[in-house]
GUPADREN-22252 format. One line per 2 residues: number of its first residue (from 1); their letters; for each residue x, y, z of N, C-alpha, C. Coordinates in steps of 0.2 Angstrom, whole numbers, plus 5000, padded with zeros to 4 digits. Each point is the difference from the previous one (the first is absolute). Layout:
REM residues N
NUM	a	X:Y:Z:X:Y:Z:X:Y:Z ~ ...;
***
This chain:
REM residues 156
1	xx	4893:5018:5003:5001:5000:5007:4994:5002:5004 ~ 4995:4997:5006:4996:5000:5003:5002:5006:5003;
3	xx	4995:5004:5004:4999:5003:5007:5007:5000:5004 ~ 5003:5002:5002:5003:4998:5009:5009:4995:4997;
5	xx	4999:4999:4993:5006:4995:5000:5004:5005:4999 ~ 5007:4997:5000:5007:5004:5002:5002:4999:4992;
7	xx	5002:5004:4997:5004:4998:4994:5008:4999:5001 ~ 5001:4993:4997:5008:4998:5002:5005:5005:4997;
9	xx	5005:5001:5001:5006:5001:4997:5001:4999:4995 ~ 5003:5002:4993:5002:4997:4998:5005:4993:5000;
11	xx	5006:5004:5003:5005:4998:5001:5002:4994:5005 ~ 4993:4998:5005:4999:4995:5002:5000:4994:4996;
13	xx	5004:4993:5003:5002:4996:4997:4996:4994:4995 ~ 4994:4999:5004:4994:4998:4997:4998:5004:4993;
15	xx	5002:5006:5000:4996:5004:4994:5007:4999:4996 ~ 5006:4999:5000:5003:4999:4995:5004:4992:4997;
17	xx	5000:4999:4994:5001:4995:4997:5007:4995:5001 ~ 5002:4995:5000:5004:4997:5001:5006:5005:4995;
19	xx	4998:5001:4996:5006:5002:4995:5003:5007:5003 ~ 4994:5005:5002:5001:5005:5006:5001:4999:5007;
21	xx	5002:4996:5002:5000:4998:5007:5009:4998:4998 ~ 5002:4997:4996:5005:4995:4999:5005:5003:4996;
23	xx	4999:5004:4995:5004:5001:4993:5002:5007:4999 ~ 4994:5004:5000:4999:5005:4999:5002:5006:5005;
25	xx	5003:5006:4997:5003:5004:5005:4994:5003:5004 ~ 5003:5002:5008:4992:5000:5002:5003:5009:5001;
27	xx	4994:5006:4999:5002:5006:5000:4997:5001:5008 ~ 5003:5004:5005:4998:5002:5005:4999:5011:4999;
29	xx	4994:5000:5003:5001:5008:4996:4996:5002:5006 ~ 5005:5005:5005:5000:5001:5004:4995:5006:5001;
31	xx	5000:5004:5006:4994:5003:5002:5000:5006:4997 ~ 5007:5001:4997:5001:5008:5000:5001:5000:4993;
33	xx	4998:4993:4995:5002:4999:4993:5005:4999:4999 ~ 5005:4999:5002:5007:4995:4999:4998:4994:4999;
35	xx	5004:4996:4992:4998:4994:4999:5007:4996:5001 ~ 4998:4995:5005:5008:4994:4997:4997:4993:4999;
37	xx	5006:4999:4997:4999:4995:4997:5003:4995:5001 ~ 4998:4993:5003:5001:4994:5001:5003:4993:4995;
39	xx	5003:4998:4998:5003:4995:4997:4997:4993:5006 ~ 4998:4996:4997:4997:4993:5001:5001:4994:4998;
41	xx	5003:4997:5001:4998:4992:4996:5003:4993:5006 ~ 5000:4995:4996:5002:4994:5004:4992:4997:5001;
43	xx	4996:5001:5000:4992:4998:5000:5001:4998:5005 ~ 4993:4995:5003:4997:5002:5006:5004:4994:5005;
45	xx	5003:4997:4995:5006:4996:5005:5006:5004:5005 ~ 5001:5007:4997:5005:5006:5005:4997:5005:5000;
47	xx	4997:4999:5008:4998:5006:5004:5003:5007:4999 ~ 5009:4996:5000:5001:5008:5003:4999:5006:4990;
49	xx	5000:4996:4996:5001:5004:4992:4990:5003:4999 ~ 4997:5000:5006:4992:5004:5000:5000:5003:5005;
51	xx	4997:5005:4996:4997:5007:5005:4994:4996:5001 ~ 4998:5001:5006:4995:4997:5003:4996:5004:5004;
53	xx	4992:5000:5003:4995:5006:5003:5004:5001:5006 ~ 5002:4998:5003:5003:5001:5006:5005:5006:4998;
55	xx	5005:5000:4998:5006:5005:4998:4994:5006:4995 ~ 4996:4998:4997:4997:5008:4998:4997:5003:5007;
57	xx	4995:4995:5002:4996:5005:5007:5007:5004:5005 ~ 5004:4995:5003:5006:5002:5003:5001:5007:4998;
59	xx	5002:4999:4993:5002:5007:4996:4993:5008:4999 ~ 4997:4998:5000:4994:5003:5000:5000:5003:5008;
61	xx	5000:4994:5005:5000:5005:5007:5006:5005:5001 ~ 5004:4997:4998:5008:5004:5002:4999:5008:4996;
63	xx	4996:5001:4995:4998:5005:4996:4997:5004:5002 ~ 4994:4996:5005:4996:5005:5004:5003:5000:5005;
65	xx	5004:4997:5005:5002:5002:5007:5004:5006:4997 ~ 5003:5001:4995:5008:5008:4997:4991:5005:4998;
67	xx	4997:4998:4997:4995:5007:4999:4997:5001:5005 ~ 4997:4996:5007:4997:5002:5004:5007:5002:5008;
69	xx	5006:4998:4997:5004:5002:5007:5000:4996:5004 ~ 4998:4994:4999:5000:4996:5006:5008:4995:5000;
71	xx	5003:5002:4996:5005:4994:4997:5005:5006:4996 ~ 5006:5002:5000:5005:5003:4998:5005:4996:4998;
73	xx	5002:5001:4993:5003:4992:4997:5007:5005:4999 ~ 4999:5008:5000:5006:5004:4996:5007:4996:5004;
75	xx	5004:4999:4999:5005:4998:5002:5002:4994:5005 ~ 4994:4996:5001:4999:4992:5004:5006:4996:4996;
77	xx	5002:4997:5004:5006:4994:4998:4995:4993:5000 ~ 4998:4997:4994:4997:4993:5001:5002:4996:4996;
79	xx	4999:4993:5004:5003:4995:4996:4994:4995:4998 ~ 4999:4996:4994:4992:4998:4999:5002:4993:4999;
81	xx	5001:4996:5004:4999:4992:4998:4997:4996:4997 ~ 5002:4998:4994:4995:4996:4995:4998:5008:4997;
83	xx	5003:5002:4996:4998:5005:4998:4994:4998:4991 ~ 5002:4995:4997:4996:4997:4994:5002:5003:4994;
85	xx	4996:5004:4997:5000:5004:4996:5001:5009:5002 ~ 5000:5002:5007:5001:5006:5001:4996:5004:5001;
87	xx	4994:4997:5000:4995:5007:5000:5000:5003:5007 ~ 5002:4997:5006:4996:5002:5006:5008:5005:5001;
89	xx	5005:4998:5000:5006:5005:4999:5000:5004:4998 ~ 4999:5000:4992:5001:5006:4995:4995:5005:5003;
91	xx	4993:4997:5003:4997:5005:5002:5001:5005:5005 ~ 5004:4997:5002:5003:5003:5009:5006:5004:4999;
93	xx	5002:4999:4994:5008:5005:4996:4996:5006:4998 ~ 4994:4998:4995:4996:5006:4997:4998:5004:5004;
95	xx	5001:4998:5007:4996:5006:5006:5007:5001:5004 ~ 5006:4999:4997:5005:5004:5004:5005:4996:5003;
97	xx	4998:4992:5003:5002:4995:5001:5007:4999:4999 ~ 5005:4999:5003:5006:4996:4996:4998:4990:5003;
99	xx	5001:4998:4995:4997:4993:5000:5005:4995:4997 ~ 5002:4995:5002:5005:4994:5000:4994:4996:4997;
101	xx	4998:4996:4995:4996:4995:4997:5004:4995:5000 ~ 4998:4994:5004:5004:4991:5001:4994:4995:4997;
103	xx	5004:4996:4997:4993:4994:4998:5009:4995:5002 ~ 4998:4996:4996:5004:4992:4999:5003:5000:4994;
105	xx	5005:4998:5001:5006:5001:4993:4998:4997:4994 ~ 5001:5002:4993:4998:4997:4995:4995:5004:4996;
107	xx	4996:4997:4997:4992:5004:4995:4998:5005:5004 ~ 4997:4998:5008:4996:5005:5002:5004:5007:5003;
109	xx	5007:4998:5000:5004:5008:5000:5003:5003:4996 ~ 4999:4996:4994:5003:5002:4994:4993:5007:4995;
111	xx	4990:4995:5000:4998:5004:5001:5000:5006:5005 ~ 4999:4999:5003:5002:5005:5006:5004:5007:4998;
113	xx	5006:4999:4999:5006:5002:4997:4995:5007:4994 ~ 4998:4994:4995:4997:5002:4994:4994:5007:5002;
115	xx	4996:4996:5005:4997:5005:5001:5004:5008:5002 ~ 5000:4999:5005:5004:5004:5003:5005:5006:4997;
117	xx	5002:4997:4995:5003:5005:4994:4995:5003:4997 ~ 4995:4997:4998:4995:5004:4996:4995:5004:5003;
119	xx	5001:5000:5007:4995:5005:5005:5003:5004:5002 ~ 5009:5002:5001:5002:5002:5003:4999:5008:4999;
121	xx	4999:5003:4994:4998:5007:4999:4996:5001:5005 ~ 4994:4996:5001:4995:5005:5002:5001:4997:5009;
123	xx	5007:5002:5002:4998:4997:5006:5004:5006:5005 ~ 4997:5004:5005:5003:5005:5002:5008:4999:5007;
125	xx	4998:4992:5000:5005:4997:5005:5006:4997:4997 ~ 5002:4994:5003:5002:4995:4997:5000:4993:4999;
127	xx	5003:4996:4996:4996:4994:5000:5006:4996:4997 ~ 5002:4993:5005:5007:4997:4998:4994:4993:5001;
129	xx	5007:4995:4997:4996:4992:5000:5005:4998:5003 ~ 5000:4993:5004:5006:4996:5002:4994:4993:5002;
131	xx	5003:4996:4996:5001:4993:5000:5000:4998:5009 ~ 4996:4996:5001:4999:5000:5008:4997:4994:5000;
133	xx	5002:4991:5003:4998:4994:5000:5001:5003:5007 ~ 4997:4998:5006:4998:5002:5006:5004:4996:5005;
135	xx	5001:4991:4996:5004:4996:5005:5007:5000:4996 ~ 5002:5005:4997:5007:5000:4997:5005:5006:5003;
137	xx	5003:4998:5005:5005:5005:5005:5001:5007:4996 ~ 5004:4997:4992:5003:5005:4997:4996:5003:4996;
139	xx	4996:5001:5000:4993:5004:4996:4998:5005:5006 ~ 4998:4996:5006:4999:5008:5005:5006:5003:5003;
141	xx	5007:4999:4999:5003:5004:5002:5003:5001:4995 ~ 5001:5001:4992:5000:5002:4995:4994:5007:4999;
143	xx	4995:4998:5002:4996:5005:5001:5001:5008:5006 ~ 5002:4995:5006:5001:5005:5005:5006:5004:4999;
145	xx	5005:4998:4995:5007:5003:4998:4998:5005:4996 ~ 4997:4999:4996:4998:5004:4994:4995:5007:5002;
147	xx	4996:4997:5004:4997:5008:5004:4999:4999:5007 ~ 5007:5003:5002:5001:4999:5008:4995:5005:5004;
149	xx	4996:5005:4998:4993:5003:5002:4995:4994:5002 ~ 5002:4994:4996:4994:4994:4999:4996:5002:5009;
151	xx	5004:4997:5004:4999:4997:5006:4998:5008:5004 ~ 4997:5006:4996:4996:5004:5003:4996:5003:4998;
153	xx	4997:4993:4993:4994:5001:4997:4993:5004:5005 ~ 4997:5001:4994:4991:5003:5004:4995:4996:4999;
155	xx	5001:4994:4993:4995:4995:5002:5003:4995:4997 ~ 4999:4993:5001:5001:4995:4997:4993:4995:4997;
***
């Protein structure tokens, strides 16, 4: 590395291999050293079965907004659309959060699901999953029934 240059990420997607971008469980290890851990696959054909740079950084700010005070997660009602593999949710449990995580019914909620059991220890909030196709009636009012709080979420 020259003078002046930035050293990347790791965890940026350029620096990780197809097998690790696509196969491989992705470990997110948070600021305060909590480690979770992500279940992946479906390759690069299904978006929603990869942690992707955008859900780390996301998660990374929401980390500093709770250390710096700017952002109070303790007890926020959120609901995360297109949740994926859960990183950016789990993160917002782990700081207090109670979190509803929605993707589209099938693999990437069934994932989801998976994760979400195996993060659940270290999460101070809470964290449910539901199946959400966005033009199917009885998925968002299956959802509004199931947590009639929904509709006075803190962030969507």
């Amino acid at each position: 590395m020259s003078v002046g240059e930035i050293e990347e990420p790791s965890w940026m997607m350029r620096n990780r291999t197809p097998k690790e971008l696509y196969e491989d469980d992705y470990a997110y290890i948070s600021d305060c050293g909590i480690q979770l851990r992500f279940e992946q696959g479906g390759g690069a054909r299904d978006v929603g079965q990869t942690t992707w740079d955008g859900a780390i950084l996301l998660s990374k700010y929401f980390e500093n907004a709770q250390r710096t005070g700017s952002i109070d997660f303790s007890g926020m009602t959120i609901v995360e659309l297109g949740s994926g593999t859960g990183l950016v949710g789990t993160v917002c449990a782990m700081l207090g959060a109670n979190v509803v995580l929605t993707d589209r019914p099938g693999a990437v909620t069934d994932l989801l699901r998976r994760n979400t059991n195996r993060n659940r220890p270290s999460v101070r909030g809470t964290l449910n999953v539901e199946a959400l196709d966005w033009c199917t009636e009885e998925h968002v009012q299956k959802l509004m029934s199931n947590f009639p709080n929904i509709g006075s979420f803190s962030w969507l």
